[in-house]
C-alpha positions as CSV (number, residue, x, y, z in Angstrom):
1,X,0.0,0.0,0.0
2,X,2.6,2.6,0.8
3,X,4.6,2.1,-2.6
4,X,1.2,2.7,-4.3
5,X,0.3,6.0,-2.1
6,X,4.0,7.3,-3.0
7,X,3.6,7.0,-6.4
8,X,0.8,9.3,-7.1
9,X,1.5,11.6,-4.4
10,X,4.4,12.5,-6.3
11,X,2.7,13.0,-9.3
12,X,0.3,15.4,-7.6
13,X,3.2,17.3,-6.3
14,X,4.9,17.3,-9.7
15,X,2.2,18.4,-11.2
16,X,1.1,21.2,-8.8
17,X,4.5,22.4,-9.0
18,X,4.2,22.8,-12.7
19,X,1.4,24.8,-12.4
20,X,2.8,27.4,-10.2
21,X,5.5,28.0,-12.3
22,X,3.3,28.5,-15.0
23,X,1.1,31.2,-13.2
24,X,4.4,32.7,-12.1
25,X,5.6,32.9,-15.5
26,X,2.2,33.8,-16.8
27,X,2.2,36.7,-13.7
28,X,5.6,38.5,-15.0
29,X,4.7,38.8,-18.6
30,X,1.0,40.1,-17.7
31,X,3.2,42.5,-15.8
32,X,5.0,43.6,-18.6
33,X,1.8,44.3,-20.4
34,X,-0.4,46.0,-17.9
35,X,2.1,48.4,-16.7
36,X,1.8,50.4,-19.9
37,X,-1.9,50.1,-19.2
38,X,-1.8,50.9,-15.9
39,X,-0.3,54.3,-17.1
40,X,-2.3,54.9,-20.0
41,X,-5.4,54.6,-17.5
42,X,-4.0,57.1,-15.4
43,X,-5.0,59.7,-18.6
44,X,-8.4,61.0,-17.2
45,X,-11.3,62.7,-18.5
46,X,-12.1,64.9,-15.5
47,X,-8.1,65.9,-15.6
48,X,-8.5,66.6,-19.0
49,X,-11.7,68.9,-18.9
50,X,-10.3,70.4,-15.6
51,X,-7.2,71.5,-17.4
52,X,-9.1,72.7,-20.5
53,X,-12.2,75.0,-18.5
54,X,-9.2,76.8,-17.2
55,X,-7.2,76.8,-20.1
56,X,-9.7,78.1,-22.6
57,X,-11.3,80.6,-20.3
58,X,-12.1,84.1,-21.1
59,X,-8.8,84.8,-18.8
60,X,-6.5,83.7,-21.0
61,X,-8.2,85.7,-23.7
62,X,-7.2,83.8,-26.7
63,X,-4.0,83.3,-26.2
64,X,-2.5,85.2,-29.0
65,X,1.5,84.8,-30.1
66,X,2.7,88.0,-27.4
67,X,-0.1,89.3,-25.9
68,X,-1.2,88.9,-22.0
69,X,-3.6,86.1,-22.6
70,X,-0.2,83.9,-24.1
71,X,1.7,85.1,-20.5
72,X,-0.8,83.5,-18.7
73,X,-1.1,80.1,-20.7
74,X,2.5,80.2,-20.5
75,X,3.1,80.3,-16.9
76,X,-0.2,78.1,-16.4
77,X,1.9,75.3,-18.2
78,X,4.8,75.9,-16.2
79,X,2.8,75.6,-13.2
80,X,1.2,72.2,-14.1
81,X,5.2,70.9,-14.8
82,X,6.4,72.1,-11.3
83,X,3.3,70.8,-9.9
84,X,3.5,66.9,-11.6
85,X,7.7,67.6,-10.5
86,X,8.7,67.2,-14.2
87,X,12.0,69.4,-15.0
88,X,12.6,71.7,-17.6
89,X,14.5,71.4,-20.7
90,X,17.5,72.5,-19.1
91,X,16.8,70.5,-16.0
92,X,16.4,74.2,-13.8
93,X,13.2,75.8,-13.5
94,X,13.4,78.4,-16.5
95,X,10.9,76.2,-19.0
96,X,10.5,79.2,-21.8
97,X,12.3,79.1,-25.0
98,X,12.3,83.1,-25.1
99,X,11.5,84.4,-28.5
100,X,12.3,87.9,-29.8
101,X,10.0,90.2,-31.9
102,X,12.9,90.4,-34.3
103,X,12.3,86.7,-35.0
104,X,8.7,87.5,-35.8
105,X,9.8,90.6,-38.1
106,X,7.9,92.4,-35.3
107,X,5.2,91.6,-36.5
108,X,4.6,90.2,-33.2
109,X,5.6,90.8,-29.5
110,X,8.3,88.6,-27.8
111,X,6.6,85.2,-27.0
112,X,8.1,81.7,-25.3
113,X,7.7,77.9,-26.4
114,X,7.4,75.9,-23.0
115,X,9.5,72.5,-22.8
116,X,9.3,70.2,-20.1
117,X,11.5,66.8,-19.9
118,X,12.0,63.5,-18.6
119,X,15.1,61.9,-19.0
120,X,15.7,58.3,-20.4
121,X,17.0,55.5,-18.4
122,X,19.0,54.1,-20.8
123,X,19.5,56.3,-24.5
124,X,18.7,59.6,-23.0
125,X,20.9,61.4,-25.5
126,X,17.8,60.2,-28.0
127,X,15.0,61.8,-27.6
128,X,11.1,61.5,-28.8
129,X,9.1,65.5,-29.5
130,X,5.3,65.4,-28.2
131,X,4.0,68.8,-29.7
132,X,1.1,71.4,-29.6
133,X,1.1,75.0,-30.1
134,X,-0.6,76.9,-27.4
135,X,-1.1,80.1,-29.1
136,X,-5.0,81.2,-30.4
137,X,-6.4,84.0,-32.5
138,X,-6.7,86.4,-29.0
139,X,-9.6,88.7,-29.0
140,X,-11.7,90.4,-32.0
141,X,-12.8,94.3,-32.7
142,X,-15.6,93.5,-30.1
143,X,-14.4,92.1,-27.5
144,X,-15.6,88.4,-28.4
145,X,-12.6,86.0,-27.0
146,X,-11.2,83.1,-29.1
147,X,-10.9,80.6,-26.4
148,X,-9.8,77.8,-29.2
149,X,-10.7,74.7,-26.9
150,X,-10.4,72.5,-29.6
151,X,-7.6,74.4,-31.7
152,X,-5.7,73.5,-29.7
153,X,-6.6,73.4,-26.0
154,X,-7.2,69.8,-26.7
155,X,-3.7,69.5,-27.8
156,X,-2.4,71.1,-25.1
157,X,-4.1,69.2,-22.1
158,X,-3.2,65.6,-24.1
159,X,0.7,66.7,-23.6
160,X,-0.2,67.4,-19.8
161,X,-1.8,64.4,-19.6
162,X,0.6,62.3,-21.7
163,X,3.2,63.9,-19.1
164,X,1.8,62.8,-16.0
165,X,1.4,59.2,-16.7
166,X,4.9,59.0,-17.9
167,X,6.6,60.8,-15.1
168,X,4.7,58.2,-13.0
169,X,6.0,55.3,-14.6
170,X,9.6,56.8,-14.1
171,X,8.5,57.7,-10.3
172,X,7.5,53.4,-10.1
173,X,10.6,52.4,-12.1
174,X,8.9,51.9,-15.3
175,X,10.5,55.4,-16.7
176,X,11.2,55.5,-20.4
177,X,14.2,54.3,-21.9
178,X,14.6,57.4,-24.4
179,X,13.7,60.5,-23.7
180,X,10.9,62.7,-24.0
181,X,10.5,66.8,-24.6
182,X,7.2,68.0,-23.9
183,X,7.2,70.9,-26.7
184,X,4.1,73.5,-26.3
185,X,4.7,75.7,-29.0
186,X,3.8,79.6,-29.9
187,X,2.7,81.1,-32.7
188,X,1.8,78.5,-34.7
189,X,-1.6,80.4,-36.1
190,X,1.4,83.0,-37.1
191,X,2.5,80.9,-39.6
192,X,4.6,77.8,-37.5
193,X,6.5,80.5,-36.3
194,X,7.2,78.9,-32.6
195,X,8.2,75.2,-34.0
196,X,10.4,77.0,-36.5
197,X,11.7,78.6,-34.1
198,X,12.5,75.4,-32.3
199,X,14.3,73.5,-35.1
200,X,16.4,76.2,-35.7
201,X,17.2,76.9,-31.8
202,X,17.5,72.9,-31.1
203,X,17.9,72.4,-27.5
204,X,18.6,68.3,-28.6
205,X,20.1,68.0,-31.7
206,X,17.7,66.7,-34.6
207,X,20.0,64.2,-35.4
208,X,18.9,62.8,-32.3
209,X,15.2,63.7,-32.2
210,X,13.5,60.4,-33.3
211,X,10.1,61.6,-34.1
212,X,8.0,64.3,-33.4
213,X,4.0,63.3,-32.4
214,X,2.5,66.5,-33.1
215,X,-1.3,67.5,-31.8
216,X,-3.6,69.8,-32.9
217,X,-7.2,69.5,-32.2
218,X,-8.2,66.1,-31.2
219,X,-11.9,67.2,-29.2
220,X,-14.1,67.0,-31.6
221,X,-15.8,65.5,-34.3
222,X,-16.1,66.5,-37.6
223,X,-19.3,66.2,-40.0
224,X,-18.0,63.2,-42.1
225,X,-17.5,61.0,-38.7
226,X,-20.6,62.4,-37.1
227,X,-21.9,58.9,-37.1
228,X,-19.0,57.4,-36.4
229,X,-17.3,59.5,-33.9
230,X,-14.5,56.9,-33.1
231,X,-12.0,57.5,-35.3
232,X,-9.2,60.0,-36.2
233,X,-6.8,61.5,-38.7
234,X,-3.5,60.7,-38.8
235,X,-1.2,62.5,-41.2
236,X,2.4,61.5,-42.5
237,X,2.3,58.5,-40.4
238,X,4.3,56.9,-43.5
239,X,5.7,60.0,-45.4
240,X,9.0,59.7,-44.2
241,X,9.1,56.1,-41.8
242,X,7.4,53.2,-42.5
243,X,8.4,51.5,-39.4
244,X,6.5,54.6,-37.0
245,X,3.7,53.9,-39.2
246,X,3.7,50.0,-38.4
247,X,4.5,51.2,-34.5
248,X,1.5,53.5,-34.4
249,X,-0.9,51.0,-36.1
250,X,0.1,48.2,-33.8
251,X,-0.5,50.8,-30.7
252,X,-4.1,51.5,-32.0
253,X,-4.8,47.7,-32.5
254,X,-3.7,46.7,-29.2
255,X,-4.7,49.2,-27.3
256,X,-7.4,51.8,-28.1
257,X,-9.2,50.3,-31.5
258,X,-9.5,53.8,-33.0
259,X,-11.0,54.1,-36.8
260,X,-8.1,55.5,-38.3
261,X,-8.8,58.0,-41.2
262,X,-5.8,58.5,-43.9
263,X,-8.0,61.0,-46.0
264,X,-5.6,63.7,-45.4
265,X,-2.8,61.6,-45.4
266,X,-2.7,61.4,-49.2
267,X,-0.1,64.0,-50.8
268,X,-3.2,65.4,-54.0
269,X,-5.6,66.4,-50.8
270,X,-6.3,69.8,-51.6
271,X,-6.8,70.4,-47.9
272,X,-2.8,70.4,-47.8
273,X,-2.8,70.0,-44.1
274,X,0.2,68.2,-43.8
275,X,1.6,71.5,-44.5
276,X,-0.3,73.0,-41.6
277,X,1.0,72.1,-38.7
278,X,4.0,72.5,-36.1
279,X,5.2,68.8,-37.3
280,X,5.9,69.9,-40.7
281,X,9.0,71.9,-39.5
282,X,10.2,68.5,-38.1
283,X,9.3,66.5,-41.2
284,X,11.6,68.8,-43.5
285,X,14.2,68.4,-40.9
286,X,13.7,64.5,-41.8
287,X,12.5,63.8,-38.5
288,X,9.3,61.1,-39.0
289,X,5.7,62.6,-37.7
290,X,2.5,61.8,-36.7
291,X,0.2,64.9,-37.2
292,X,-3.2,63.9,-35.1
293,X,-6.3,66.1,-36.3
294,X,-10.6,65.5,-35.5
295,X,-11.0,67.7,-38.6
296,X,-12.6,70.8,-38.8
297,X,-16.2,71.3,-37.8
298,X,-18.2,74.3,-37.5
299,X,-16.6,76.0,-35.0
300,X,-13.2,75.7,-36.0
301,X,-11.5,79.3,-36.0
302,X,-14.4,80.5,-34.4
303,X,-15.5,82.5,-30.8
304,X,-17.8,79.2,-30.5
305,X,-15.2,77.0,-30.1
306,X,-15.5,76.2,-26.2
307,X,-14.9,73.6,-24.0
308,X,-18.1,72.7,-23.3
309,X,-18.4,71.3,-26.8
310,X,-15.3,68.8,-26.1
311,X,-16.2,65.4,-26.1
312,X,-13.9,64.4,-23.2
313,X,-13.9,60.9,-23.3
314,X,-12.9,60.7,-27.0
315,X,-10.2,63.3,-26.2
316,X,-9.1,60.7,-23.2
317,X,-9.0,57.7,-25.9
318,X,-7.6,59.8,-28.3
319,X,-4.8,60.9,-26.1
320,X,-4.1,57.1,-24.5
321,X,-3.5,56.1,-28.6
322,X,-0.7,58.8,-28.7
323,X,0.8,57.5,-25.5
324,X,0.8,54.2,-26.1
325,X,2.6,55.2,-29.6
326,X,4.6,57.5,-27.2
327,X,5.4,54.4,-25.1
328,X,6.9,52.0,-28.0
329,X,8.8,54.9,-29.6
330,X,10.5,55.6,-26.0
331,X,11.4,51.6,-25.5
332,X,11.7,49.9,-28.4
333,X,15.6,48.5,-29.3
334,X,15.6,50.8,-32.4
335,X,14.1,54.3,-33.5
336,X,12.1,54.3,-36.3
337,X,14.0,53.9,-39.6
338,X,13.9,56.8,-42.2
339,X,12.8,55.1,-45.3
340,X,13.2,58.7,-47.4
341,X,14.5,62.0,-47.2
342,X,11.7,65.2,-46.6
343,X,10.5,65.9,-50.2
344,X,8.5,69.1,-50.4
């Protein structure tokens, strides 16, 4: 009798043994995939309409390239940086890329770019450009403010939001590998006057700048998607890298399951608006881009475009697609391979 207990007892322990290790082994790589979840969950609605109710108020009266409106947004951005404890650019606490009217022709009065960074664990000398210009058209003859919620407020919370869930991966040890200027640029309703700015007054070198992800309103939803409101534009996704194309796809299948729309994408659209943009002053610098759009809609460019229009859980998905892009950029072995130079 005991020779025949013995037997299957050690079986039994065998086999439970076996199946620990598998849970164990099933546990670690689970890990490995939730964590990027974990972060991209921390991206919030209610921190993303918080943000934009302030930022698109009548107080910062449109925002235009200069004026006192722009100050405010300005030092409302730094605040938000100091406040999540990401550094600047220069790792001090001076996050404005100062700007002289002579730059503008003085056309315009001095204005700032705002760059915040986190460092990379293991390439930082490489680093990824998550873009949005936070300039506006200001205020018209009447008094009527421009709060451009959507163009691009939206744009602007995303980076803060983006931000945050990656400085609190670094905080838990899960910081990027690469790293990662958050680039809030002015006067881009100038003419990309702040992002030109920026690739001629580099603080990284572009040689090492492996893509820029640039937004500019990602709120709304235009009139061709009104019955289909999950989905959005992506623009040169392919134009210069092949590979950040694949990378972003995969992102979107994985993750967020977005209907992404090429329309715009194609180089006959008479929309040009992958001319129209901060990314384009990376893309002829032959850095690859992602330009993220909603499209226009009714009140685009307009004293109606307000953030009670937002639709703030797309924004949230929306912004959780450009992270997780964000995130495989950042840690990936290689950065994304340059196919073909910039052709105008």
């Amino acid at each position: 009798m005991a020779q025949l207990v013995k037997q299957p007892l050690l079986l039994f322990i065998f086999f439970v043994f076996c199946l620990q290790s598998c849970k164990i082994k099933n546990h670690d790589t689970a890990s490995e995939i939730s964590s990027e979840e974990k972060y991209a969950n921390t991206i919030d609605e209610d921190n993303l309409k918080k943000h934009l109710y302030v930022y698109a108020s009548d107080e910062f009266e449109g925002r235009e390239t200069g004026e006192p409106g722009q100050k405010k947004a300005v030092q409302y951005l730094k605040k938000v940086y100091q406040e999540l404890n990401i550094p600047s650019a220069w790792g001090n606490e001076e996050y404005f890329q100062f700007i002289p009217t002579s730059f503008f022709d003085y056309k315009f009065k001095d204005s700032e770019n705002v760059l915040a960074f986190i460092r990379g664990s293991e390439k930082p000398e490489e680093v990824l450009v998550i873009s949005a210009h936070l300039d506006h058209e200001g205020i018209d003859e009447n008094g009527n403010v421009f709060n451009g919620a959507d163009d691009d407020g939206s744009g602007t919370v995303a980076i803060l939001e983006i931000a945050k869930a990656f400085k609190l991966a670094q905080e838990q040890g899960h910081g990027p590998k690469r790293s990662i200027l958050f680039l809030h640029v002015t006067g881009e309703e100038k003419g990309l006057l702040g992002s030109r700015y920026y690739v001629e007054n580099p603080v990284f070198p572009l040689s090492n700048t492996i893509a820029n992800l640039n937004i500019d309103m990602i709120g709304r939803i235009d009139e061709t998607h009104k019955d289909n409101p999950n989905y959005l534009y992506l623009i040169g996704s392919d134009k210069l890298s092949q590979d950040l194309h694949d990378i972003s796809e995969e992102a979107n299948e994985k993750f967020t399951q977005i209907d992404l729309d090429y329309t715009f994408n194609d180089d006959n659209d008479p929309n040009r608006f992958y001319y129209r943009s901060d990314h384009y002053n990376f893309a002829k610098n032959n850095i690859p881009v992602i330009f993220y759009f909603n499209g226009t809609h009714e009140d685009y460019h307009r004293i109606s475009d307000t953030p009670d229009k937002i639709n703030y859980e797309l924004l949230a998905l929306r912004t959780k697609l450009i992270f997780h892009t964000a995130w495989s950029l950042v840690n990936r072995e290689n950065r994304p391979y340059l196919i073909q130079p910039f052709n105008d």
